[in-house]
C-alpha positions, 0 to 999 in steps of 0.5 A, a space after each residue: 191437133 188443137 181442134 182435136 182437143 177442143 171437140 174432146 173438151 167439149 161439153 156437149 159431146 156427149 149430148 145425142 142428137 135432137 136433146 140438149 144440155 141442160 145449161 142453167 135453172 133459175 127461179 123468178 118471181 112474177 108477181 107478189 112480193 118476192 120477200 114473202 117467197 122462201 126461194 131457198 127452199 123452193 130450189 130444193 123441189 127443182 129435179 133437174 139441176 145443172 150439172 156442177 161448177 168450179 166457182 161457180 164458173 168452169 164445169 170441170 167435173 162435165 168437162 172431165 167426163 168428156 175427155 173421155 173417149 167411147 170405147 169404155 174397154 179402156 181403163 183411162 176412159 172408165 177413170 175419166 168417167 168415174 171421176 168426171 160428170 156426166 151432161 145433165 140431159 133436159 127432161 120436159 116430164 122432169 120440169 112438168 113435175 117440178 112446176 107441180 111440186 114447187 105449185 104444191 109448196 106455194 100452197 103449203 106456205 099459204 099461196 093458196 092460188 098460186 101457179 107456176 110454170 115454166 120457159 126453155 131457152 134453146 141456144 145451139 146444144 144447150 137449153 135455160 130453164 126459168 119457172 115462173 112462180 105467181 105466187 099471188 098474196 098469201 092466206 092468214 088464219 083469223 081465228 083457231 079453235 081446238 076440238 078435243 073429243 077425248 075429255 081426259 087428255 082436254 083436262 090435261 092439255 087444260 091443266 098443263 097451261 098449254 095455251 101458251 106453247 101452241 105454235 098456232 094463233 090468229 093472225 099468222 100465215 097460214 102454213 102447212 109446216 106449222 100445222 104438222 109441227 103443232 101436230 108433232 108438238 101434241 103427239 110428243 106431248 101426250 106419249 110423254 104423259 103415258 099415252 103409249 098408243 097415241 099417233 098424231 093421225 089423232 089429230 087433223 085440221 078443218 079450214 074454212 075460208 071466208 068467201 071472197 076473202 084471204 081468211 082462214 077458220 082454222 079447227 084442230 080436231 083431237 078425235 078419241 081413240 079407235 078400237 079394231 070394233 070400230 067403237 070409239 073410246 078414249 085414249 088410254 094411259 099406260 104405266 111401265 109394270 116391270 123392267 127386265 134386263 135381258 143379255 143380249 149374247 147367246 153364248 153368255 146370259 150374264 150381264 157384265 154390268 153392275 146394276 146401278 149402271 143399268 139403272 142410271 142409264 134406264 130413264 124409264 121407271 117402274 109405276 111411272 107412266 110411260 114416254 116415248 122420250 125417256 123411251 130414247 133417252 134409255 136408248 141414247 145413254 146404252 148406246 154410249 156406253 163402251 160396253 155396250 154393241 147393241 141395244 133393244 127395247 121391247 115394250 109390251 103390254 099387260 093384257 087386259 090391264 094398261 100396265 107395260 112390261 120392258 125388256 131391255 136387252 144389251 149385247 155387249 162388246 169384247 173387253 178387251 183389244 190391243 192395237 198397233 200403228 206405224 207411221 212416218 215423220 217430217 219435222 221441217 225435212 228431218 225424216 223418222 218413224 214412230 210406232 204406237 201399241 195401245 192397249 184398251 178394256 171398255 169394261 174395268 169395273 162392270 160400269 163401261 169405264 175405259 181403260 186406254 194404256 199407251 206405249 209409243 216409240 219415236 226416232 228422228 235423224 236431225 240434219 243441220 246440226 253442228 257442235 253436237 256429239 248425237 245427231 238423233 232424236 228419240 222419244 219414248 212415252 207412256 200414258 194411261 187413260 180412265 174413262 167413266 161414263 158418268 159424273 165422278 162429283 159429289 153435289 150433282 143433282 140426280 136430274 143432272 146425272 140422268 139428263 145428260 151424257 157426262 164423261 169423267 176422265 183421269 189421265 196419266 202420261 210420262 214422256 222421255 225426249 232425247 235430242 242432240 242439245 238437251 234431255 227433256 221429261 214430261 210427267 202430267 197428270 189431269 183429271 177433267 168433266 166432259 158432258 152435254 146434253 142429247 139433241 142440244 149443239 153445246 158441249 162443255 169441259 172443265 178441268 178441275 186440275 191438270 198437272 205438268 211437272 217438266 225435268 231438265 235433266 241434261 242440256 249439252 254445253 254447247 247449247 248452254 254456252 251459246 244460248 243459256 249462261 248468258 248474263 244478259 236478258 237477251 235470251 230470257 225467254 228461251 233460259 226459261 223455258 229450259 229449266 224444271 217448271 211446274 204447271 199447275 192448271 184449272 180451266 173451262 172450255 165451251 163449244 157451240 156447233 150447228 150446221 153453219 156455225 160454230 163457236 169455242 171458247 176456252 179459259 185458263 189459268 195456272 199457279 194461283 193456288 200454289 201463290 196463296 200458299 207461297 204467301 200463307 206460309 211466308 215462304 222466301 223468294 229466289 234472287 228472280 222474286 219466284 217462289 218455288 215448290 220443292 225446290 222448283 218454280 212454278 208457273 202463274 198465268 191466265 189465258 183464253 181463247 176464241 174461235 168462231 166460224 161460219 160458213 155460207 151455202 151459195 148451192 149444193 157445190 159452192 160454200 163460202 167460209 170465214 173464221 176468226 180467231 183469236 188468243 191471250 194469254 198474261 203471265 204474271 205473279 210467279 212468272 214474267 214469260 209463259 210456259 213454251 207449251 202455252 205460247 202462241 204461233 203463227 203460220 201453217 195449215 191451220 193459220 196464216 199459210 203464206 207462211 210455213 209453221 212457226 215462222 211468222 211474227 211476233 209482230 214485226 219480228 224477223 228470223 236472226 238465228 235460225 237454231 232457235 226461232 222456234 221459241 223466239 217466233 212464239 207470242 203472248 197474244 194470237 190473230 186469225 182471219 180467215 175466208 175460204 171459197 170451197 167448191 167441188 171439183 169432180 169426184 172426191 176432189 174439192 178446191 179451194 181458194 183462201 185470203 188470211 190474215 194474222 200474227 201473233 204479238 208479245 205482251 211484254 217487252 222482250 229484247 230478244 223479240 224487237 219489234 214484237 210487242 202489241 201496240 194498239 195504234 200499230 197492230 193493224 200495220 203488222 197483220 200479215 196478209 196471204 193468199 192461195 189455193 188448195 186442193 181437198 181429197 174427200 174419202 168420207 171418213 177423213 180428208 187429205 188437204 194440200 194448200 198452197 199459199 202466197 205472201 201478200 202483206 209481209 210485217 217483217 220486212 228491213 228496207 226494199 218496198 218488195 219485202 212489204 208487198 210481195 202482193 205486187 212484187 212475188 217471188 216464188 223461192 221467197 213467198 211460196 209455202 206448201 202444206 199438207 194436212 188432215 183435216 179442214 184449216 176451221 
């Protein structure tokens, strides 16, 4: 039996007779400097790989396709092999094509003697690939000369300075990929100065190489324009005549948008000349618009003149749509449902701004709970949202109006919360700026004002009597966060993402405004030395995050993730504790997940009453360190394995949270350590995460050395913690 499973499990089952299984390709530098070779780039030309490994280690999804058995009628077989790999069979034409293309990229990047080749290794079924790279020393241009034959377009490369922005000088290596980016970087160039038929095969490259040397002449030719009479002339500078918006909808020639709309969005203008860049922008700055389904652009030219007429035609979507969304809910094992309807109009003032109404209902049966007449958690909300798709401000420029894709929003929420213990409403209001600009990765908000209004109107004496009507300050933090409050914030917030590498930060602050006019009128203090607006106190705090993350390509199936992050936050003035809402925690998917949300920390803080750990396990200040292995399994299937670090930690001293203030000589001490492995289920559009994580440095511990380091005293029932989620940790 076992041997049974064994040759099932074999890679090599599936290999025919006389072929083998392509088992490993490296790529080896045989002589020059291999720092001077991009190997990186040169993998991407090999056409045969390996087929995928766990780790880097296991071939899991080879080793799933094998367990499937010949017989392709049955319905196990058919999964196995959908879900598995099949063997990558070595292919000598494959390699031989392989030695040419990366021989070919050697040229390109100034080996222009280089030679490349390759070995097999034969082992039992299997075979090693090496190409063998001779890139020899690489070529250098002496000396650049440009050749333009158009004299117009000399004058203006002349006037223009250009000299300065040539990406080609004397002493550089020579390299194919710069000439073609210094061909780009003309042809842009000059369709943006009106040259409408100008193309970069305008343009080529003479070489002459100094004999017995490793030098290169280089010319840039710029040849005039081609006529289908074969007679050469220059090249021509078109201006857009005449712009014409043009619906888009068969069954509806109106246009459902107001002219100045259509104007700030068109990049493109009347007696101007004509760019292909403004040409795109007009493309991008439709295609965001709500309204708008489809856009074309046709560009024609005024015969026998070199005017160009624009049409634009936009088709626009349906105003309206109404949508409804069930869904489940589980709050630390309490079961529920929730339901949401949500009305929305792309198009309520013919300017493509969005409104989004919003109705939701949740219900949830609460377990565990004693003394409490009610055992049910119900919420009811209401939002409204406005969206313009423009800048909403006085005092911005018109450049900065047209150059980038701005967002105006105001948005408007009312939410009801029953629970067994109290009654809890929410009335925000908040208007914000999203904008960045096309084919750059920044992204910036601000918040001109968000307001909270949070309304206590019923706590259950239960609650109050063992929790609230407390003399003593044992529960500060949780009688504050159980009283009327005002949030009155104004915040900033950056974003940096290219493919590897991402970066946000976010800063705000709370109450400042309302503090300067508490003193201009002299207003009085309550007994707690806080002022307090129509009767009711207001918040006063700063608070700033940092998230970083980058992640490392090792190949096409393998990357490694790290990521840190990190949060302050200080109340002060009007307010000794933050809001609960701004608060930090720590533990969950998307933290430290040793631990399961909302149960680790304040530093060395460790759980007393279970009831309300959820606002004593809360924090001033936040840490996470994160580095994530992730692999491709087989199928949609991806793993993972992970090593965190964090905590949160409390700025001040607070007696109900012993032990949990930051101090700079013990923080180090107190970071909580986990480890653990996931599972990733990739369906394209979103991705379904489970991860399972260990306790390996554990701060909150009395006595037993067991508790400290569970690393090397587990146990399972204590230190093991499940997550579920939707989406990537970071």
């Amino acid at each position: 039996m076992m041997a049974t499973f064994l040759s099932a499990c074999s890679t090599t089952r599936y290999v025919p007779e006389n072929e083998y299984l392509l088992n490993k390709v490296n790529l080896k530098v045989m002589e020059g400097q291999k720092s001077d070779v991009n190997m990186s780039l040169l993998r991407g030309y090999v056409r045969q790989n390996p087929n995928s490994r766990l780790f880097s280690l296991a071939r899991t999804s080879l080793a799933t396709y094998s367990l499937s058995g010949r017989d392709s009628t049955k319905w196990l077989n058919r999964l196995l092999r959908n879900m598995g790999e099949p063997p990558v069979i070595f292919d000598s034409l494959k390699s031989q094509l392989t030695c040419r293309d990366l021989r070919q990229e050697l040229h390109n990047e100034g080996f222009l003697q280089a030679d490349v080749d390759y070995i097999v290794r034969k082992h039992g079924k299997k075979v090693d690939v090496v190409y063998q790279l001779y890139p020899g020393k690489p070529y250098y241009i002496t000396s650049v000369n440009y050749q333009v034959d158009d004299d117009s377009i000399a004058a203006l490369l002349q006037s223009r300075n250009d000299s300065a922005k040539r990406l080609l000088h004397a002493g550089m290596k020579f390299d194919l990929a710069t000439l073609d980016a210094e061909r780009q970087r003309l042809t842009t160039l000059l369709t943006n100065a009106g040259y409408y038929r100008f193309h970069k095969e305008y343009i080529t490259f003479l070489s002459d190489t100094v004999a017995g040397t490793r030098q290169i002449d280089l010319t840039l030719r710029l040849a005039k324009f081609q006529r289908k009479d074969n007679s050469d002339t220059l090249h021509t500078k078109f201006s857009i005549h005449n712009i014409k918006y043009v619906s888009g909808d068969l069954d509806d020639p109106r246009l459902h948008l107001r002219k100045h709309v259509l104007e700030e969005c068109t990049h493109l203008m009347e007696d101007s000349l004509y760019s292909a860049t403004k040409l795109q922008q007009t493309y991008n700055h439709f295609g965001r618009l709500q309204a708008v389904k489809y856009t074309n652009i046709a560009i024609r030219q005024v015969p026998d003149t070199n005017l160009l007429n624009c049409d634009i035609m936009l088709q626009t979507n349906k105003p309206s749509t109404i949508s409804f969304q069930p869904e489940g809910t589980n709050t630390a094992g309490d079961l529920g449902a929730a339901a949401t309807l949500t009305y929305q109009n792309r198009n309520l003032f013919r300017g493509s701004e969005l409104l989004s109404l919003e109705f939701r209902g949740a219900f949830e049966a609460i377990k565990g709970l004693e003394g409490y007449t009610n055992q049910n958690f119900t919420e009811y909300s209401v939002g409204a949202r406005l969206s313009f798709p423009r800048f909403l401000l006085p005092f911005i420029s018109h450049e900065l109006r047209r150059e980038s894709n701005a967002t105006s929003e105001l948005s408007l929420l009312y939410d009801l919360q029953n629970r067994p213990e109290f009654h809890r409403r929410v009335l925000s209001a908040a208007w914000r700026y999203k904008w960045h600009f096309p084919y750059r990765p920044e992204r910036y908000q601000i918040d001109l004002l968000d307001l909270n209004y949070v309304f206590m109107p019923w706590i259950s004496e239960t609650f109050r009597r063992e929790y609230l009507d407390n003399n003593n300050s044992r529960n500060a933090i949780l009688r504050y966060n159980y009283e009327n409050l005002f949030i009155t914030k104004i915040g900033f917030g950056f974003s940096y993402n290219s493919n590897d590498f991402a970066f946000k930060f976010q800063v705000e602050t709370s109450g400042n405004l309302l503090r300067l006019g508490a003193n201009a009128l002299r207003l009085k203090q309550d007994e707690q030395g806080r002022y307090r607006l129509f009767n009711i106190a207001f918040a006063q705090y700063v608070k700033g995050d940092f998230d970083l993350t980058r992640s490392l390509s090792i190949d096409r199936n393998n990357q490694i993730v790290f990521h840190l992050g990190a949060g302050i936050a200080y109340p002060y003035g009007n307010s000794n504790v933050l809001p609960f809402e701004k608060r930090y925690f720590s533990g969950g998917a998307n933290s430290v997940r040793g631990w399961s949300v909302r149960t680790l920390g304040p530093g060395k803080y460790k759980e007393r009453d279970g009831r309300i750990n959820f606002i004593n396990q809360t924090g001033d200040m936040k840490l996470d360190l994160n580095v994530e292995y992730r692999t491709h399994l087989f199928w949609k299937i991806g793993g993972a394995l992970f090593i965190d670090a964090g905590n949160i930690w409390t700025l001040r001293s607070y007696q109900e949270q012993p032990d949990g203030q930051f101090n700079v000589t013990k923080f180090l001490s107190q970071l909580a350590v986990s480890y653990g492995l996931g599972l990733r289920f990739n369906f394209n559009f979103f991705i379904l995460r489970f991860d399972a994580g260990m306790k390996a440095v554990n701060p909150a511990y009395e006595e037993e050395e067991e508790e400290h380091y569970p690393v090397i005293h587990p146990l399972f029932r204590r230190d093991f913690a499940f997550h579920f989620a939707v989406g990537l940790p970071f």
